[in-house]
C-alpha positions in Angstrom: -133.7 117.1 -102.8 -132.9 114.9 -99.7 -129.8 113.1 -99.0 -130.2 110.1 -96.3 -127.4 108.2 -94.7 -127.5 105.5 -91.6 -124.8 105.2 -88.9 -125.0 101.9 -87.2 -128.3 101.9 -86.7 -128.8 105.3 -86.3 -131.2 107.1 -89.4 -130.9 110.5 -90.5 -131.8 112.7 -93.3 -130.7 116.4 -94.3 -130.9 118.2 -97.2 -127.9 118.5 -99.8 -127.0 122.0 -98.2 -127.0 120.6 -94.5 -124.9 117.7 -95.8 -122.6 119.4 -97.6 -121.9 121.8 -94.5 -121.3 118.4 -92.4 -118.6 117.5 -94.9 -117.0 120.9 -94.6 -117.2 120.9 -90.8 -114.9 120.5 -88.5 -115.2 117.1 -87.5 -114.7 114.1 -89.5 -117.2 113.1 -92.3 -121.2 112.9 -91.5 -120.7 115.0 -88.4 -118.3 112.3 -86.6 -115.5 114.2 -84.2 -112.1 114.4 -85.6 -109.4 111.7 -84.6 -108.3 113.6 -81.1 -111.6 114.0 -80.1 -112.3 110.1 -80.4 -109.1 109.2 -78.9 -109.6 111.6 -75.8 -113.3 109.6 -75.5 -112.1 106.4 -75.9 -109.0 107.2 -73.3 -112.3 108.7 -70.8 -114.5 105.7 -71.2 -112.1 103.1 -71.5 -114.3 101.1 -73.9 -114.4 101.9 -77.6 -118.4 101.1 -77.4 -119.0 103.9 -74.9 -116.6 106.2 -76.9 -118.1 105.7 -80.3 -122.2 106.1 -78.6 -120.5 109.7 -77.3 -119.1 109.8 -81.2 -122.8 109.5 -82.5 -123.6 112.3 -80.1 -121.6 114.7 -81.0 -121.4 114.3 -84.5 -125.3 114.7 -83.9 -124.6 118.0 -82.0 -122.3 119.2 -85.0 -125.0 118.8 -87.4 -127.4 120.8 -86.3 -129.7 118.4 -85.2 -131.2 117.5 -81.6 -129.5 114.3 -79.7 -130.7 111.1 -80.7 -130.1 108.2 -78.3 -128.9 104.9 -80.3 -131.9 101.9 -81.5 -132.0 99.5 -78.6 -129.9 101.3 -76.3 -130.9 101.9 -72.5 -132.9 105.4 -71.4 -129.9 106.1 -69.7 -127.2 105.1 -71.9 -125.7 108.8 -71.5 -124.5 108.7 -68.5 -123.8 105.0 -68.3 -119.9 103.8 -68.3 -119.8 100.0 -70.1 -117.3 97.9 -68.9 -116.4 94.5 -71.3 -119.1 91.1 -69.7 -117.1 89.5 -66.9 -116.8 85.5 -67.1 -118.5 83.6 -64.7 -116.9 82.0 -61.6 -116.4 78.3 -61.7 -120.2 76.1 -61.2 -121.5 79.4 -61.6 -122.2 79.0 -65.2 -125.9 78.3 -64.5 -126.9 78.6 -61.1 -126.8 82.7 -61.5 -129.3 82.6 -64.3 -126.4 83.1 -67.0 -127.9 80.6 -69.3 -128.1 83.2 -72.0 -124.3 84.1 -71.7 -122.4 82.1 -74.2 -119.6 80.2 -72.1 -116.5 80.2 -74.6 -114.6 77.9 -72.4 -114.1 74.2 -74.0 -112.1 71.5 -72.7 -111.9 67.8 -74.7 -109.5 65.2 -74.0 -106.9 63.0 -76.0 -107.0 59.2 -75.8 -103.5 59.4 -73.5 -105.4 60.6 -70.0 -109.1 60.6 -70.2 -109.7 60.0 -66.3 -107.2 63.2 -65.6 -108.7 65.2 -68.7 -112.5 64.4 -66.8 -111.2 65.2 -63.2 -109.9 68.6 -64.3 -113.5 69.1 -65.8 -115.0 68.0 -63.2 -113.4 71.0 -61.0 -114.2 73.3 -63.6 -118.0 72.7 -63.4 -117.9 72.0 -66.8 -118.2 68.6 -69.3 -116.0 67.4 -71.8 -116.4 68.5 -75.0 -117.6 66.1 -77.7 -114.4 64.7 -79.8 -114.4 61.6 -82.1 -111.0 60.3 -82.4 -110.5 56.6 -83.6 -107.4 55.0 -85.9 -107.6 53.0 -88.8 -106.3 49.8 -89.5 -103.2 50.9 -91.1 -102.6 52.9 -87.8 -103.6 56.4 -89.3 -105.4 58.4 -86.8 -108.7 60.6 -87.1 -110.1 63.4 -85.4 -113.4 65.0 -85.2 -114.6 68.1 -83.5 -118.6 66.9 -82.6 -119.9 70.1 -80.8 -119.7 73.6 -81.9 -116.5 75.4 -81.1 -116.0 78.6 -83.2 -115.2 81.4 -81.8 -114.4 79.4 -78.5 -111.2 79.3 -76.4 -110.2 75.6 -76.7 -108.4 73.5 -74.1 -106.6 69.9 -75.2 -105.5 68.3 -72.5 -103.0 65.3 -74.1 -100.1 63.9 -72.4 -97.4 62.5 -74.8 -96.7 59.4 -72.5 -96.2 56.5 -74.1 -96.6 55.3 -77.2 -94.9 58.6 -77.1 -95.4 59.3 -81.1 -99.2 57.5 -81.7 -99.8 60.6 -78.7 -97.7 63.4 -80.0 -99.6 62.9 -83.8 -102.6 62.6 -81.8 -102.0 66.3 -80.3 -101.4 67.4 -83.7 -104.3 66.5 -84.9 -106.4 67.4 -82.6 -105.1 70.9 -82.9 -105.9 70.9 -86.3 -109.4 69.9 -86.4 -110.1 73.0 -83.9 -108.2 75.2 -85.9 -110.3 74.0 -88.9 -113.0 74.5 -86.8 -112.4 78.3 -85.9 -111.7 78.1 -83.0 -110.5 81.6 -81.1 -107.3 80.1 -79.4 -106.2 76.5 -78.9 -104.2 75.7 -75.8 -102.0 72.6 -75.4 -102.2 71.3 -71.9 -99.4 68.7 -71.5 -99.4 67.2 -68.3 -96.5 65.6 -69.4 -94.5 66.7 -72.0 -92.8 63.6 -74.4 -89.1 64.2 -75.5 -88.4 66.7 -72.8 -84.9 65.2 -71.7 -83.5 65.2 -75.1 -83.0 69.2 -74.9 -79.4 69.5 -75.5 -76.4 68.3 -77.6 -74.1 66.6 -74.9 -72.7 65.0 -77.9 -71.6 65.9 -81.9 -74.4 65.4 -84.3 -77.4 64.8 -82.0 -80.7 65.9 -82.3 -82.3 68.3 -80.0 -86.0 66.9 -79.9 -87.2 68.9 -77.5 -86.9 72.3 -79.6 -87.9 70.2 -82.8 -91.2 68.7 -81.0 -91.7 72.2 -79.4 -91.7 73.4 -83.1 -94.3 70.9 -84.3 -97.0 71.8 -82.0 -96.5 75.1 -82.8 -96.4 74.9 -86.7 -100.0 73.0 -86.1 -102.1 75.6 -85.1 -101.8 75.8 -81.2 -101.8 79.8 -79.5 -100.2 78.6 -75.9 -99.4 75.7 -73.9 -100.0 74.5 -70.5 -97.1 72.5 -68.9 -96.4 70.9 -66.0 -93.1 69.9 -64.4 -90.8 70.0 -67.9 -87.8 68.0 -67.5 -85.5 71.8 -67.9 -86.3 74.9 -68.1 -84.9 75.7 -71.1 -87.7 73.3 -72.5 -89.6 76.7 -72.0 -87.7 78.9 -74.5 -88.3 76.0 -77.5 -91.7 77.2 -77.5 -92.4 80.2 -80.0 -96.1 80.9 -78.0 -96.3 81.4 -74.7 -96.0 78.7 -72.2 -97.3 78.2 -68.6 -95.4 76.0 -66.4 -97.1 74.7 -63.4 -95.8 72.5 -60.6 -97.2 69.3 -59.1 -94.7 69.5 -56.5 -97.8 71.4 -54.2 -99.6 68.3 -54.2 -96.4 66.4 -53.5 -95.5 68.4 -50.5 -98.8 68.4 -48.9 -99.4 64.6 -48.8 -96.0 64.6 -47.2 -96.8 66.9 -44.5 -98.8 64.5 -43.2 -96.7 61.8 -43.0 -95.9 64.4 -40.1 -92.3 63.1 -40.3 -90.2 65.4 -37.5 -88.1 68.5 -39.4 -85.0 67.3 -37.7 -85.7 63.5 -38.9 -85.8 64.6 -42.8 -83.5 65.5 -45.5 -83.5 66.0 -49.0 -82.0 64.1 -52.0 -81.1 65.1 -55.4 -80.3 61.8 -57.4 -78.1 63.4 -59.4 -76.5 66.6 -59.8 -78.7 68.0 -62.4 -82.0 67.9 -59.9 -80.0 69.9 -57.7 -81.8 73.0 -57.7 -85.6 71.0 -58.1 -84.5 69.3 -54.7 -83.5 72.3 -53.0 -86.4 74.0 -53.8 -89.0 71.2 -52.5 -86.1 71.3 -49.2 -87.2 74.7 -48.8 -90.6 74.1 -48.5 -90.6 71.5 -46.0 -88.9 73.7 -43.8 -85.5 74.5 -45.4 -84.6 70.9 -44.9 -80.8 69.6 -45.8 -80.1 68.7 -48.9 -77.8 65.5 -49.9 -76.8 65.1 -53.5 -75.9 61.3 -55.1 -73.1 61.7 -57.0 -74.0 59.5 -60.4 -72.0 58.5 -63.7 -74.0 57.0 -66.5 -72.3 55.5 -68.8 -75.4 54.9 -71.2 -79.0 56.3 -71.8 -81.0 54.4 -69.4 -78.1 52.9 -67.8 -76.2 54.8 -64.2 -73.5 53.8 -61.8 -73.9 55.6 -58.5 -70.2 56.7 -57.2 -70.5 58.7 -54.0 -72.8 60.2 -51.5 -72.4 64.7 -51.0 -74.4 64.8 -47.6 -75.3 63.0 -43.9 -78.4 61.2 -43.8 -77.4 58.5 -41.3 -80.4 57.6 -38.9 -82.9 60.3 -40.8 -85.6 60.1 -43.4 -84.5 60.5 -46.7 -86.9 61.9 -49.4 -85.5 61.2 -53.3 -87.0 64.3 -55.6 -86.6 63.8 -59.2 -89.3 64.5 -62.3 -89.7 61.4 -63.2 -89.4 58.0 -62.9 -88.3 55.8 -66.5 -86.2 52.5 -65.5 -86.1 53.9 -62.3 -82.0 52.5 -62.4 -80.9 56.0 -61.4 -83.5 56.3 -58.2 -83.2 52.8 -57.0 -79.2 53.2 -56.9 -79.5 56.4 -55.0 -81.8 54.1 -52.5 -79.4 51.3 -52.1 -76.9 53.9 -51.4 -78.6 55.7 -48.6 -79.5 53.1 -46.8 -76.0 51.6 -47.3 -75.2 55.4 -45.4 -77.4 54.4 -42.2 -80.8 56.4 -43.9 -84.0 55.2 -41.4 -86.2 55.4 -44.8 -86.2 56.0 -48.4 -89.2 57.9 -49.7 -89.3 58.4 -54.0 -91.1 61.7 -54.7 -91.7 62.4 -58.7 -94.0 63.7 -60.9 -94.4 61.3 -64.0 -94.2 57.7 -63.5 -93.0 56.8 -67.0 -92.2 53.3 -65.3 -90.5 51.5 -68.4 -89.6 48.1 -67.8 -88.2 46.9 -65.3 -89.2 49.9 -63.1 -91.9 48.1 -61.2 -89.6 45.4 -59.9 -86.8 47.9 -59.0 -89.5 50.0 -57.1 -91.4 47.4 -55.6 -88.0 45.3 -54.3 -88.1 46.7 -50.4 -85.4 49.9 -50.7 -88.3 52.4 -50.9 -91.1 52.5 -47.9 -93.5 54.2 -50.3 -93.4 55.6 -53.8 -94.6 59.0 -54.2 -96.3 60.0 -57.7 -98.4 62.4 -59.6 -101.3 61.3 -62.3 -99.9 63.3 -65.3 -99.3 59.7 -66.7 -101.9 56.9 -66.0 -100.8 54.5 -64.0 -102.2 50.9 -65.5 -103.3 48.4 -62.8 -100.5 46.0 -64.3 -97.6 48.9 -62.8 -99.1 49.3 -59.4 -97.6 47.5 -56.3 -98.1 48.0 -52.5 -95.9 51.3 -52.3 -97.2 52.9 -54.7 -99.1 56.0 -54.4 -100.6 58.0 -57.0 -102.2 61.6 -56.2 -104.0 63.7 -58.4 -103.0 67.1 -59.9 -106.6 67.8 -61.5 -107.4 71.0 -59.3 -103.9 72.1 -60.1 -104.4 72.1 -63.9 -108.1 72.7 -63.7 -107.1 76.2 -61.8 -104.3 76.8 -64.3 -107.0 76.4 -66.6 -109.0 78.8 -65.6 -106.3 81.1 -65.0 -105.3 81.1 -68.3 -109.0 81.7 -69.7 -109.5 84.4 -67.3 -106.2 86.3 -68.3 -105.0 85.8 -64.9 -101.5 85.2 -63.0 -100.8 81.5 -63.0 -97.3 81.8 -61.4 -99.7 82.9 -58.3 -100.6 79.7 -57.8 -97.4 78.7 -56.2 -97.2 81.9 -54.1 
């Protein structure tokens, strides 16, 4: 009487006697090597494949029987160390004859930024992925996943710019349906990130959205999120997943350098006293420039009263630094103020042009000589005026991307 058995592929058969002396050996049960042993092979191979093909062997060794190399394996499997399949570099998806490996990266788009979501695809050689997203008439709004995504690392790349909520439930969504749709990990790329500035109680009984909308995203299903230039950064700690924060202020500064404005000719200004440590870093950069700070009061939200000048920029180039830009009240005060000072020019640096009414007319009324902004918002035709100019941070948050994906060191992109 026979007794026969099959180990991942592998066939044997024994009689009772022979398998009854491979339960009493000792190794582990069918002739498979006892807890150490697998844990020294694993620790030797650094793969748990490798370790468990050396398993087979020796539990084939233990039993009496001669070695038997795995079904499908290689001739020279033995001697063969297996290291986990290395992704693809970027373009390189096809043009290396990788057809056959499965690329598990996926990046779709909101309805908030399309042209920024297919720029950042664009640099990472890939297309957008297929998503159906349309609203009712009541205003409800639907999601559908139309390609295959399970088992794929999924990016959504969805600003919450204004409408500021219709975006926000949009995000949610979204999330859902790939979570739905088994996906591996969902990551949240917010260029910009909606509700930012309301992040702490300067007052009794406020809200704190900021921790409250960090809380949502997370209760929906996403795994991380990809940010760019949040307004604090204790906006980072409201997140219960990890978080990557980027900064557009690369692209900023390079566009600037050639301006080729003379080091001695420029100086930094923080618009208020809360940007002061955002403007010294971007003074650093451009050669450890001064630094000026406007000394502001606001007496309401949306509403600021500039009240003195910390800093000489008489006769220089002055270069306002903030995140963004709503009613542009607080920036355009600043202006007025420096060149009330004796500043040569005014340039407005910032990240996301929010540019609620009546920002356009503040910015476009002759105190700025050019208006310096990033893409994380899109910038409607009706908002633009001669000053204006709007550069792209795609390659930023395509590499970021990719970074992520690839398990490696975003904060090296600043270095």
């Amino acid at each position: 009487m026979t007794a026969a058995f099959s180990l991942q592929g592998l066939s044997m058969s024994c009689s009772s006697g022979q398998a009854a002396r491979l339960r009493s050996s000792g190794g582990s049960r069918m002739g498979r090597p006892s807890a150490p042993q697998l844990l020294r092979l694993r620790a030797q191979s650094g793969n748990g494949v490798a370790a468990d093909e050396a398993a087979r062997t020796i539990g084939g060794r233990q039993g009496g029987t001669t070695h038997v190399r795995p079904v499908l394996a290689p001739p020279s499997w033995e001697n063969t160390l297996r290291t986990a399949p290395q992704l693809f570099p970027r373009g390189q998806l096809q043009s290396q004859g990788a057809a056959h490996v499965p690329n598990r990266l996926r990046v779709f788009s909101g309805t908030a930024n399309p042209a920024l979501a297919q720029e950042v695809a664009c640099y990472l050689g890939l297309d957008l992925g297929s998503m159906k997203i349309k609203r009712f008439a009541d205003g409800e709004i639907y999601v559908q996943v139309g390609e295959s995504i399970r088992g794929c690392d999924v990016f959504l790349i969805q600003p919450t710019t204004p409408p500021v909520n219709d975006n926000m439930m949009e995000l949610l969504i979204m999330i859902d349906a790939c979570k739905r749709a088994s996906a591996r990990s969902i990551t949240a790329v917010l260029p910009y990130f909606g509700y930012a500035r309301a992040d702490r109680k300067t007052q009794g009984r406020e809200a704190i959205a900021a921790k409250l909308s960090a809380n949502i995203i997370t209760e929906a299903g996403a795994d991380r999120v990809l940010a760019m230039d949040l307004h604090s950064g204790q906006c980072v700690g409201y997140f219960d997943i990890p978080v990557d924060h980027v900064y557009g202020d690369s692209v900023i500064l390079d566009y600037l350098s050639s301006k080729r404005i003379s080091s001695g000719d420029l100086v930094v200004v923080s618009p208020d006293v809360g940007g002061v440590a955002r403007a010294r870093a971007f003074a650093k950069k451009l050669n450890d420039a001064p630094l000026a700070i406007v000394d502001k009061r606001r007496s309401a939200h949306n509403v600021s009263e500039v009240m003195n000048l910390i800093g000489d920029v008489r006769g220089k180039v002055a270069v306002l630094v903030d995140d963004m830009i709503d009613t542009a009240g607080t920036i355009t005060n600043a202006a007025k103020v420096l060149h009330l000072e004796g500043a040569r020019e005014v340039y407005a640096c910032c990240t996301h042009a929010v540019f609620s009414p009546p920002a356009v007319e503040r910015l476009s009324s002759g105190v700025f000589q050019e208006v310096i902004v990033a893409n994380t918002i899109p910038v409607p035709p009706s908002h633009q005026f001669p000053e204006l100019t709007v550069l792209s941070v795609a390659n930023l948050l395509g590499e970021a991307i990719w970074r992520v994906y690839n398990a490696t060191s975003v904060a090296a992109i600043r270095e």
